[in-house]
N, C-alpha and C positions, 0 to 999 in steps of 0.2 A: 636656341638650345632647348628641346624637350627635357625638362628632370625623370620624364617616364618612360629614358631610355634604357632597356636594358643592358647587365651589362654579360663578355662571353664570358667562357669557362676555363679558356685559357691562361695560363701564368701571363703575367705581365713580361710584356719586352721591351718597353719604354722607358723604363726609368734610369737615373743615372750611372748606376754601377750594376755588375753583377750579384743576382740576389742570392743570399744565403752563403757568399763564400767562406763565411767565420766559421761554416760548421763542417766539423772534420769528426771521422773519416768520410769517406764519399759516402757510404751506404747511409750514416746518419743524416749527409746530406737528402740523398732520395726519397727517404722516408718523409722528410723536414718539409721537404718539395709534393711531393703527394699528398699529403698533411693536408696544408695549404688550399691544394685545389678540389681535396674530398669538403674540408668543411665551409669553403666560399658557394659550393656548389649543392650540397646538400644539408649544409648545419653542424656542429658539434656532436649534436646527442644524436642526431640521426645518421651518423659515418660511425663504422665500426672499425678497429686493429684490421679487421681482413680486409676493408673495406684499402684501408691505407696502405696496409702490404702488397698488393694485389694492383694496385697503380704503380709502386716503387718497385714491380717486376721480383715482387721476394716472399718467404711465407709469413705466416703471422707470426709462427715464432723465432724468426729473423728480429723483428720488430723490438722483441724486450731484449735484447742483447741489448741496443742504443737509447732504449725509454720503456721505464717499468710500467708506465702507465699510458693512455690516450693524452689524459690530463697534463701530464708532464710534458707530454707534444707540444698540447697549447701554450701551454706556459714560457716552453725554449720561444715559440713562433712570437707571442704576445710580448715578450719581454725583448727581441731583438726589435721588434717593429717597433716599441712603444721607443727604444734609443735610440734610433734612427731617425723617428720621428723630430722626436725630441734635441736629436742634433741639428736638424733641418729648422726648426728655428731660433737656435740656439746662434748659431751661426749667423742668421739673420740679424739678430739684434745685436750682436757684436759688432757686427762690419761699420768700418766711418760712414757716417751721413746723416739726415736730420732723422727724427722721426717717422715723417711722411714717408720717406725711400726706405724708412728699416720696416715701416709696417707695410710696405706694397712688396718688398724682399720675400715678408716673412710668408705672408701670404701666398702669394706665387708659389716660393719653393715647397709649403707647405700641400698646397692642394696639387702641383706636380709631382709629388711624393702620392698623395693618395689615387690618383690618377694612373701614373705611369707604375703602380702599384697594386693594383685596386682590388685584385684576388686576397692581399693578402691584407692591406689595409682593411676590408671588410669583415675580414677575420679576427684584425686585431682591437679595432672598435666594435664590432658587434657582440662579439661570444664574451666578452668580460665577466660574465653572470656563469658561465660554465666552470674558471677557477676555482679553485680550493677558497677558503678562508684565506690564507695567510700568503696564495701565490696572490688573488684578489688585492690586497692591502697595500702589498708589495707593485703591484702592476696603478692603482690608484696615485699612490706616489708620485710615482714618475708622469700622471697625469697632470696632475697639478705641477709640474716643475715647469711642464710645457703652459698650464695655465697661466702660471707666475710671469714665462717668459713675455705671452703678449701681453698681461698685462702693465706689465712694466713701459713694454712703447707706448700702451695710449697713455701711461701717466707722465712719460716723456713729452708726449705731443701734446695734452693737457698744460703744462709745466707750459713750454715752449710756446705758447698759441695757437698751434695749430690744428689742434683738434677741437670741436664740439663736442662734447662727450660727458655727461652729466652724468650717469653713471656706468663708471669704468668696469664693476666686474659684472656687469651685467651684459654688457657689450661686449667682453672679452668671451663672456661664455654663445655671443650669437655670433662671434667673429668664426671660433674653432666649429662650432656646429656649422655653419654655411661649408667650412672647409672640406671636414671629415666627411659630409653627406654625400661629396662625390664619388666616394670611393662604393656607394650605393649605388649609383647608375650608370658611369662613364660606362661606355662602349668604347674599345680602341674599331670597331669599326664604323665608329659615329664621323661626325662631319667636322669635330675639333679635335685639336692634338692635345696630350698636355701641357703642352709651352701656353697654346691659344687659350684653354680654360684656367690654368695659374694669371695671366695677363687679363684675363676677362673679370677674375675673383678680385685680384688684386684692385681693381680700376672700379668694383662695387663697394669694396670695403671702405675704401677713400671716401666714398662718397657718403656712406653710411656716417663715417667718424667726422664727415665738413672737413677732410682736408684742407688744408690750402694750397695750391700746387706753386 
């Protein structure tokens, strides 16, 4: 697996549910959806409202009808990814099993979410700097909830024996980072699927933490 593959321009079609269906009306949808592939594709600061209207097939000033601001885009975009995310290993660490299986779970579903996602995953890990102040604080939160979540399995796996893991938030912050950095290069016309690089992540991670299988 080259990491210096790029990745396209297209929305993702991979991933497990349809994206964006929470956002109503359709046109807010559109917008929400062009959003997404104006700033994975060009950046935040450098995509303008026409920029966004004008792939959503509508004018610019359609646009502030459903968000007064660009900013406010990011923020609906930031704030659904970051809980989705965040259900994604939430759900991990919940399910019956030892440590080992909820940290190769978490993993997995975690980087097949930035994967089979990865337009928008990049959007939602990268532009965090573009935020307001107070949408910022709010979006950081919820970072750390998902922080807390792995860290909590390796202190499981710690606890339990079966991890090596000397220090836990340290490891917890090179576990998310190996994750999240997919959502920087995956190619859906690269040579892995998202199953194959969730299964791939997962089986690094182990090893990182001394597993014991």
């Amino acid at each position: 697996m080259a990491a210096a593959e790029e990745t396209t321009g297209a929305e993702e079609a991979t991933g497990e549910d349809a994206p964006w269906a929470e956002v109503t009306p359709e046109a807010a949808r559109k917008l929400l959806v062009a959003a997404v592939e104006a700033f994975a594709e060009r950046g935040y600061h450098a995509t303008t409202t026409r920029d966004i209207a004008g792939r959503a097939g509508m004018s610019p000033a359609a646009l502030y009808i459903h968000y007064k601001t660009k900013e406010e885009l990011l923020h609906r975009i930031s704030r659904i990814g970051h809980d989705r995310a965040l259900e994604v290993l939430s759900a991990a660490s919940e399910r019956d099993g030892t440590p080992t299986e909820r940290l190769a779970d978490a993993v997995s579903s975690f980087v097949r979410w930035h994967a089979g996602r990865h337009d928008t995953a990049r959007v939602v890990q990268y532009e965090l700097d573009a935020l307001s102040a107070e949408h910022r604080t709010e979006i950081v939160g919820l970072r750390r909830r998902s922080d807390a979540v792995v860290r909590g399995i390796l202190r499981d796996g710690v606890a339990a024996g079966e991890f090596d893991v000397p220090d836990v938030p340290g490891t917890t912050l090179a576990v998310l980072s190996l994750c999240i950095d997919v959502a920087r290069w995956f190619n859906v016309r690269g040579s892995r699927t998202p199953d194959e690089v969730g299964a791939l992540y997962a089986d690094l991670v182990l090893r990182m933490v001394s597993a014991r299988k």
